[in-house]
C-alpha positions in Angstrom: 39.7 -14.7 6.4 39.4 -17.1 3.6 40.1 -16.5 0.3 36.6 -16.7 -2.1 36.3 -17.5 -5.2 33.7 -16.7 -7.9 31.9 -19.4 -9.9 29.5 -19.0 -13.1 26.8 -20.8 -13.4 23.9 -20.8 -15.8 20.8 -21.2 -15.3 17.5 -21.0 -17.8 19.7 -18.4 -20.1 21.1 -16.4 -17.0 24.5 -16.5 -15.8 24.2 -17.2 -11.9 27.0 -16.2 -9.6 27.6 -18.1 -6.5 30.9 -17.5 -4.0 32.9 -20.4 -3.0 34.8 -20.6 -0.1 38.6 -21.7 -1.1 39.2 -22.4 2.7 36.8 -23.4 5.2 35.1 -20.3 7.2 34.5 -19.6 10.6 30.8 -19.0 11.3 29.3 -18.9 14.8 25.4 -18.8 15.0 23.1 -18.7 18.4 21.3 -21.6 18.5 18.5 -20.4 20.2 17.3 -18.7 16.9 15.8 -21.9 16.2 13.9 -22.4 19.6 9.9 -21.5 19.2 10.0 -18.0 20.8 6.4 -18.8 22.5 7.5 -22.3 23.9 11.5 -22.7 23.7 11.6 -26.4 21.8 13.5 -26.4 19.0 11.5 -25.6 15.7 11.1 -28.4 13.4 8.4 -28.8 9.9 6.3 -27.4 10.6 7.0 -24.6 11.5 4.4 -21.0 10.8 4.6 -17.4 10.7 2.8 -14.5 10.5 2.3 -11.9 8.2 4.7 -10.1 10.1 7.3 -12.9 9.8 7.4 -13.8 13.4 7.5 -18.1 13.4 6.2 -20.3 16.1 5.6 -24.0 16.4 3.1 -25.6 14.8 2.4 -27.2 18.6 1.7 -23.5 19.5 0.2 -22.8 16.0 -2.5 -25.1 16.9 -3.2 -23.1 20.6 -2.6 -19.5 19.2 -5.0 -19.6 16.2 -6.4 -16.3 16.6 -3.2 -13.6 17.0 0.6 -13.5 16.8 2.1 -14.0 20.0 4.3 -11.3 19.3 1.8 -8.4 17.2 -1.0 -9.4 19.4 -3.1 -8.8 15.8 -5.8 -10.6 14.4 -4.2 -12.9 11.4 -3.4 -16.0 9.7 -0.5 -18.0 10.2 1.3 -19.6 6.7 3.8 -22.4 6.4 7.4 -20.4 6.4 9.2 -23.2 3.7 12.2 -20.5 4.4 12.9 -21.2 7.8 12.1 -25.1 7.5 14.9 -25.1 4.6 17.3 -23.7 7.2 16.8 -26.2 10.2 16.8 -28.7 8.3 20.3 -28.2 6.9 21.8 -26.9 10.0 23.5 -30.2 11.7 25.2 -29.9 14.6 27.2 -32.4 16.7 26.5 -34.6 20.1 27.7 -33.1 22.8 28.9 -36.3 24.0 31.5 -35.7 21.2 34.6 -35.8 23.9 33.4 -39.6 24.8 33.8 -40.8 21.4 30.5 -40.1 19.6 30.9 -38.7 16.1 26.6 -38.1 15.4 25.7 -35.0 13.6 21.9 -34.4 13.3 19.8 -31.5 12.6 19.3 -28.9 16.1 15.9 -30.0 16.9 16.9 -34.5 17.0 19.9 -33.8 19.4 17.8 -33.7 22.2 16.4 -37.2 21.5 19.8 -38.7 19.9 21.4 -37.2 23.5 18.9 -39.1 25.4 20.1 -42.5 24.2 23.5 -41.7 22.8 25.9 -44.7 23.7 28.6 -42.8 24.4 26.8 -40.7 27.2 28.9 -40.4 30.3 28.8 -41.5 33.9 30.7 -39.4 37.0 32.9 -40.2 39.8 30.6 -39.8 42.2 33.3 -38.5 44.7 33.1 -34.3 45.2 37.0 -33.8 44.8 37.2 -35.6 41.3 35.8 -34.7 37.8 36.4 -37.6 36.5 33.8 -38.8 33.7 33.5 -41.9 30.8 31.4 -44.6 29.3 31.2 -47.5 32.4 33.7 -49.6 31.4 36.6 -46.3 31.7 34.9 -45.3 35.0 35.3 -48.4 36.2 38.7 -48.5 35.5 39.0 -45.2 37.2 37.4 -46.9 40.5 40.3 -49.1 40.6 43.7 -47.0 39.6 42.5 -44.4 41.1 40.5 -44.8 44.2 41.3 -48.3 44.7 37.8 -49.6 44.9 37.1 -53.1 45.0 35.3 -54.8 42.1 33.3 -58.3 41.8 31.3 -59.7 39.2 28.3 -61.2 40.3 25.6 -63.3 38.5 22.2 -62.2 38.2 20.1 -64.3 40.4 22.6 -66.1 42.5 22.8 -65.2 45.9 26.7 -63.9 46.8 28.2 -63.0 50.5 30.4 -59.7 49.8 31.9 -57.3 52.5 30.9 -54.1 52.8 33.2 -51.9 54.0 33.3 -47.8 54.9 33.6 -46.2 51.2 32.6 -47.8 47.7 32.6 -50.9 46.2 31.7 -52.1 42.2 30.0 -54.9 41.7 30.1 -55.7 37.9 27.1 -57.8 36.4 27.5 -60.5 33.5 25.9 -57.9 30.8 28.1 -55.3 32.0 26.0 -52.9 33.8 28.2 -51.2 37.6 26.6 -51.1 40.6 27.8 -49.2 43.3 27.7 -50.1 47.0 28.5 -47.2 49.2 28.5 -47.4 53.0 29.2 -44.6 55.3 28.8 -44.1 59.1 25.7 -42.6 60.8 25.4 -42.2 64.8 22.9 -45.4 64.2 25.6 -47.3 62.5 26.8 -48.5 59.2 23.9 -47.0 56.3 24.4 -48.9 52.8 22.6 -47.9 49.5 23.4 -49.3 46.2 22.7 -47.4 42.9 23.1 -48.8 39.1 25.7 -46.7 37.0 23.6 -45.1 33.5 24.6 -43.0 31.7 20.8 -42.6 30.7 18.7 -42.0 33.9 15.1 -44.4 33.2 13.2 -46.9 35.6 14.9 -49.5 37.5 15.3 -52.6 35.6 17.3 -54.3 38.8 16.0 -55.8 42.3 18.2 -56.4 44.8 17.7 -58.5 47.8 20.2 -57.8 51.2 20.2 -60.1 54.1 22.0 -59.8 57.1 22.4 -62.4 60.1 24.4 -62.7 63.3 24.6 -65.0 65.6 25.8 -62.7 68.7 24.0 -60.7 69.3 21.1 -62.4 67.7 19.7 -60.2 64.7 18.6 -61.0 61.4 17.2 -58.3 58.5 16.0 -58.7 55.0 15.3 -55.9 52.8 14.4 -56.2 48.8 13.7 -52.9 46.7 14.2 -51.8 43.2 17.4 -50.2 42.2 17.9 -46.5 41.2 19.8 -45.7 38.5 22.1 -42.9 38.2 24.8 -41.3 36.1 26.2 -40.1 39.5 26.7 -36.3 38.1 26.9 -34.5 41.2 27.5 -37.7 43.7 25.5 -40.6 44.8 21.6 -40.2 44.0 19.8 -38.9 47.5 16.7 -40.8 47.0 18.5 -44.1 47.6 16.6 -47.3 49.9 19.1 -47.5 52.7 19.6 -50.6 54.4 21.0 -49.8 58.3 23.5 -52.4 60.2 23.5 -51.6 63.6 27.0 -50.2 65.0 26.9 -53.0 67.5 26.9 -55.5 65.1 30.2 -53.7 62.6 33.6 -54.7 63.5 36.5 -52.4 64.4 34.1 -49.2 65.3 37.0 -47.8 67.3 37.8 -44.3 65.3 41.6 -45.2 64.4 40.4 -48.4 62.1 37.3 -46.6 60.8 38.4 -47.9 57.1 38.1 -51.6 58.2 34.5 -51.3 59.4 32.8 -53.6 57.2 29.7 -56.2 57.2 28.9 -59.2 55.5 26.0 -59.6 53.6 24.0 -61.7 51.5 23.1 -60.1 48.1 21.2 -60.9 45.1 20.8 -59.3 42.0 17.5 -59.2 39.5 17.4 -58.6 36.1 13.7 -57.2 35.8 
């Protein structure tokens, strides 16, 4: 326990004592104390009670207007300055802290600070690794560590890239990871693509596949927005696939079931 200190102080004739701490202390404090009990947000001015001293909202001051959610009386609801005071000067850090992000804010902003915090993380989308980092570390983690291919691509120029069983990073000129992931189905080769963000929103990509062969004769075009995902428990489900037919991948035999690959035509769309 740190040592304390006494200070004087005076104040309109009186001699105020305060304590001072001489080292720093350790306090712990439930956060949930300053959730609404009624609807679970974090409180923030304004914030009510009653004349019991239960608080609330002032989003669920303005629906319970006629009895405390908790006495179930008839009563008035006041401004509690007390408990406004306190939220306000409790700050509390990111908890994207471990990625570099040194924000402190008070309880009730670090739901919206979180939801656009640069430092946010992206995950290895593979189940065995817990890997997780801003894109640029993650995509060094693709390469030393899984080995994954990586090309940087132009937005709006059409490209030919092989596709092969597993992963592979395309990189666009503003930075933003896309991953191409291709596994075997009984129908044959299944490709999705997904954009790596930390921040999950609408798509702001297109891309456009196209595949051709000559024998057998087949050609396919497909063009769809694309998801965006910070890969936390794998590769989003609700992905557009784009099929090749087995007949048309090379080495299908099971012993070379890493070189099955395709070529493709892609393009990429900033929206």
């Amino acid at each position: 326990m740190g040592v304390q200190e006494e200070e004087e102080e005076e104040v309109c004739g009186a001699v105020k004592r305060r304590k001072v701490a001489a080292a720093a202390a350790d306090v712990t404090m439930d956060l949930d104390i300053l959730d609404c009990p009624v609807c679970f947000h974090p409180l923030r001015p304004p914030i009510f009670q009653c004349t019991v001293g239960h608080t609330i909202c002032s989003s669920c001051h303005d629906k319970l207007l006629d009895m405390c959610h908790f006495c179930s009386l008839p009563m008035v609801y006041n401004r509690c300055h007390m408990v406004e005071h306190i939220v306000e000067a409790i700050k509390v850090a990111c908890s994207n802290g471990n990625h570099g992000c040194t924000a402190r804010m008070t309880y009730y902003q670090r739901e919206d600070h979180e939801k656009g915090c640069p430092h946010a993380p992206c995950y290895c989308p593979l189940t065995d690794c817990g890997f997780s980092g801003p894109t640029t570390t993650l995509l060094e983690h693709f390469s030393s560590d899984h080995e994954w291919h990586s090309t940087k691509v132009a937005y709006k120029k059409p490209y030919t890239i092989r596709v092969q069983v597993g992963s592979t990073v395309l990189v666009g000129e503003d930075g933003h990871m896309f991953v191409v992931n291709m596994v075997m189905e009984p129908l044959g080769g299944v490709i999705s693509i997904c954009c790596a963000q930390p921040h999950i929103s609408g798509s702001k990509f297109r891309c456009r596949l196209k595949l051709s062969h000559a024998e057998p004769s087949y050609s396919q075009v497909t063009e769809f927005l694309v998801r965006s995902s910070n890969m936390h428990g794998g590769l989003p489900k609700d992905i557009v696939p784009f099929i090749v037919p087995k007949l048309l991948l090379s080495d299908t035999g099971a012993s070379a079931m890493a070189k099955v690959g395709v070529a493709l035509g892609l393009t990429l769309t900033r929206q």
